[in-house]
N, C-alpha and C positions, 0 to 999 in steps of 0.2 A: 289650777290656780284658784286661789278666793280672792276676789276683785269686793269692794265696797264703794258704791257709788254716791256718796254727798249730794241730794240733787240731782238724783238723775231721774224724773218724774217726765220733764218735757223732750221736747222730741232727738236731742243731742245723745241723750241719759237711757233711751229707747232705743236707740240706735245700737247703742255701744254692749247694754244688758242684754238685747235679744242675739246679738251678736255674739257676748261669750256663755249665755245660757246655749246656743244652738250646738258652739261647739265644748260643749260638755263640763264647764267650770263652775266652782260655785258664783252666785253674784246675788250682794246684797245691797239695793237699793234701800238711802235712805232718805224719804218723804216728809214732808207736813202734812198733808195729805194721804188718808188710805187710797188706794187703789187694787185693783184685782189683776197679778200676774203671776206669769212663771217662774220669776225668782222669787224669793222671799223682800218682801217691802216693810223696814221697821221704819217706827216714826222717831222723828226729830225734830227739835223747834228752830237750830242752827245757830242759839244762842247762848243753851245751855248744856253742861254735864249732863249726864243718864244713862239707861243702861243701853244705849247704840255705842255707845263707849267699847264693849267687851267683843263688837264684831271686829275692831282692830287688831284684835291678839292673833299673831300667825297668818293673815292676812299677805298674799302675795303686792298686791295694788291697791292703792285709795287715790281714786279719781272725784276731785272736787269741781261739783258745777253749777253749786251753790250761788244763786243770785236772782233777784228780781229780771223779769224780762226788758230788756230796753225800745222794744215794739210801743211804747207809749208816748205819750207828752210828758214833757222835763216840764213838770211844774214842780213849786219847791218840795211838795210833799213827793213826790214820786225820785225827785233827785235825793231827797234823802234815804229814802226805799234802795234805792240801785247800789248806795253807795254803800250802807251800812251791812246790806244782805253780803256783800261780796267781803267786805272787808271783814264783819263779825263771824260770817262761817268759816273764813281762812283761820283766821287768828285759833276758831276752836277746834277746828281738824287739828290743828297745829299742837296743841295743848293734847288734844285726845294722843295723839302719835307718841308725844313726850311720856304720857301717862302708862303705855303697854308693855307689859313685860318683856311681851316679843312682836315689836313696832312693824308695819309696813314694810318692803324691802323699798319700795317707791314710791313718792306720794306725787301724782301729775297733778297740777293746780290748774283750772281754766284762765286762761286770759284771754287776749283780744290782737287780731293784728291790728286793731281803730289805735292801740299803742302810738303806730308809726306815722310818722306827718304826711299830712297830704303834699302829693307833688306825680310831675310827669316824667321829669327827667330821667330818671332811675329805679331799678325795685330796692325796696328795703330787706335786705337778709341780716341774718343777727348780728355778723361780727360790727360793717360797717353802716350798717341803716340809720336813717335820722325817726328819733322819736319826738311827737306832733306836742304840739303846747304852745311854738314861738311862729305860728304863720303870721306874716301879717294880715289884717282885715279880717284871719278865720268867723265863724259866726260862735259864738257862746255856746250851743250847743254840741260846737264840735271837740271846744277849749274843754267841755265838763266830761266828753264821752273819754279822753285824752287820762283827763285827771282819774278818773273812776278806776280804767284799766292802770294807770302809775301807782293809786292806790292799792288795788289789788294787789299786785306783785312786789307793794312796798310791804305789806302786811305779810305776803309769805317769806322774806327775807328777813322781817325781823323776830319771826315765827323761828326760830332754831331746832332741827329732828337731828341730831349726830349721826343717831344710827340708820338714819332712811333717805336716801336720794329725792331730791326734788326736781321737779322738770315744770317751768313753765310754759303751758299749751296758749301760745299766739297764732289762733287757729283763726281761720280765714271763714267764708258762710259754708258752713256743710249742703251739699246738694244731698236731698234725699225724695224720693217719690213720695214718702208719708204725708197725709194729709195735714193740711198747714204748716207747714213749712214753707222754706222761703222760694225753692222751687217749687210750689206747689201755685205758691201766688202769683211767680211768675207767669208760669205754666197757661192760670188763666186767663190772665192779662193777655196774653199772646193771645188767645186762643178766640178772646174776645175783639180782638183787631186792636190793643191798646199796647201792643210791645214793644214801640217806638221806642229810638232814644230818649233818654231824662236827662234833660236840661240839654248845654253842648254834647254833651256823648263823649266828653275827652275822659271823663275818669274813670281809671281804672277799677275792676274789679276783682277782688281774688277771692279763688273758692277751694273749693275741694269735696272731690267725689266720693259719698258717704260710703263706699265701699274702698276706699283708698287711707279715709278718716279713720278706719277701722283699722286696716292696716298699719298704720303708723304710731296707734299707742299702741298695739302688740309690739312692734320696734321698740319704741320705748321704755317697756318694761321689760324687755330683752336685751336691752343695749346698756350696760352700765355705764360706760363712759358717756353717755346724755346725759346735762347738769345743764339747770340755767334756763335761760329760752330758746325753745326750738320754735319755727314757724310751721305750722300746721298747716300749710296751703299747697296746692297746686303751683307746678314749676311753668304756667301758662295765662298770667294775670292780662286779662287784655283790656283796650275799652269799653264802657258802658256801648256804645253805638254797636261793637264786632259782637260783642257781648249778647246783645239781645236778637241781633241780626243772626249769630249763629243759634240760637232758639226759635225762631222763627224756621228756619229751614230744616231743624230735626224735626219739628212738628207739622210741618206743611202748609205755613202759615204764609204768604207770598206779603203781607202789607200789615205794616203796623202805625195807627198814630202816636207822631213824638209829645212828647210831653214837655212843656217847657217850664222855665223857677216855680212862674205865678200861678200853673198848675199845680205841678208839683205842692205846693203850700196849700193851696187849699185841699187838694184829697189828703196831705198829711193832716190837717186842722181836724177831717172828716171823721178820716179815719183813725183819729186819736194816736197820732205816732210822728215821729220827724224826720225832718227831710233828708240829716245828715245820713244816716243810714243809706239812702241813695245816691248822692252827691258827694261824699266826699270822695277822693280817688284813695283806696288802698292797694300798691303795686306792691304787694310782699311775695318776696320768693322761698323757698325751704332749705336755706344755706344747710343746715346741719343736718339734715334730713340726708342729703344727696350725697355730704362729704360721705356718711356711713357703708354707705354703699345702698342707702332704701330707693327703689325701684318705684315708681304710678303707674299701677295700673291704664290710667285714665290724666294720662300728663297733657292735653288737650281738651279746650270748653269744647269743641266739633264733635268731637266722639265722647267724651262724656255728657254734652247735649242727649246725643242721641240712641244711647244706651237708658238714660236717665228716661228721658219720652217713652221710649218700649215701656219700660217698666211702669209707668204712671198709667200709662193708658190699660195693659193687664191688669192694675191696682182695681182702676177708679170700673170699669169693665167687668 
């Protein structure tokens, strides 16, 4: 296959190029940034025409992952950043796709499971889940992360490709050992006695095992009948509390201190980032993933834990 990755510079976009670099496909990463790899990496500004335009032609997959990081503080100029990066690179993949002779067979867009409302009750899967906007009391930061992903996947709907399947990726946090990453920070939190629950520990979290993440857009670009939003998660969303508590036992870590809001805010303040990212509960499950017949490797946080640990500690070792 020739895969073309939109963004795939940080560590999602690495994951997924060394993945089909390993097993023998073309993959063209496209950057704002030079970098040094084993695919070919051409530049782009994600705003405008040029000639990364011509890596569409014949092209099996364009996986768009285009977008500022949301690890920061939502001040106005960064929410504008977030919102435009995502919005203005879809809308131009979109146009690039329109523009090629011989288009994409599939174009996966990135989105977000933060889509779906925060709640306990239930997980959200595509057909009947509730999408977040209308909680009462939410905090504004969680109202904008809501809008950003509604914009996103508003801008690929009105993005038209006839001839190329679209698949929206509402993918959940990839676990992966690479250095920073969000298991990684985990990882040392735990390690450092700080693995505790954050806040109550009631919210949910959903993931997914970056070797299962891998698995599943190879599905996707195999599956034609995927259209739409699929949930890119792990079938094993559990609480923040089980959550950290099964981290703690793949690593051997027997005590963690919990964290509580008015923590929490100040190390996000600290650490230039927000809280929602921690606190809010995302219970998404992989409705469409599973109707297809797709298999997890790693359909539990206990042994995805601690597969994940093995492999960090060979990493960083």
């Amino acid at each position: 296959m020739k895969v073309v990755i939109p963004g795939g510079s940080g560590q999602v976009g690495n994951i997924l190029a060394r993945a089909f670099h390993q097993d023998g496909h073309e993959v063209v990463v496209l950057s704002r940034r030079a970098m040094a790899a084993p695919w070919r990496v051409v530049p782009w500004d994600g705003k405008t025409l040029a000639n990364w335009v011509g890596e569409f032609e014949h092209a099996t997959a364009v996986i768009n992952l285009a977008g500022q990081s949301v690890n920061c503080r939502y001040s106005p100029e960064n929410r504008r950043c977030i919102m435009e990066s995502r919005v203005d690179s879809t809308r131009l993949v979109g146009e690039a796709i329109r523009k090629a002779t011989n288009p994409p067979e599939v174009w996966l867009q990135a989105s977000t499971a933060t889509i779906y409302a925060h709640r306990f009750d239930a997980p959200n899967n595509e057909d009947d889940g509730i999408l977040g906007g209308h909680e009462p009391n939410a905090p504004d930061t969680w109202r904008f992360s809501i809008d950003v992903a509604a914009s996103w996947e508003r801008a690929l709907d009105e993005t038209p490709t006839p001839r190329t399947r679209r698949v929206k990726l509402r993918t959940a946090m990839v676990m992966s050992p690479d250095e920073g990453g969000v298991f990684d920070l985990l990882l040392r939190l735990v390690r450092f006695r700080l693995g505790g629950a954050a806040g109550n520990g009631r919210q949910y979290v959903s993931w997914i095992h970056d070797q299962d993440f891998v698995r599943a857009v190879y599905w996707l670009i195999e599956h034609a009948e995927l259209k739409g939003p699929v949930n890119v998660a792990a079938p094993d969303p559990v609480p923040n509390a089980e959550f950290m508590r099964a981290l703690r036992q793949a690593s051997g870590v027997s005590f963690g201190l919990p964290a509580l809001p008015w923590m929490l805010e100040v190390g996000a303040f600290f650490l230039r980032t927000e809280t929602e990212l921690i606190l809010k509960s995302r219970r998404v499950i992989p409705g469409r993933l599973l109707q297809t017949g797709f298999r997890f490797q790693f359909s539990t946080w206990a042994e995805a834990a601690r597969d994940l640990c093995t492999r960090w500690l060979n990493h960083v070792l």
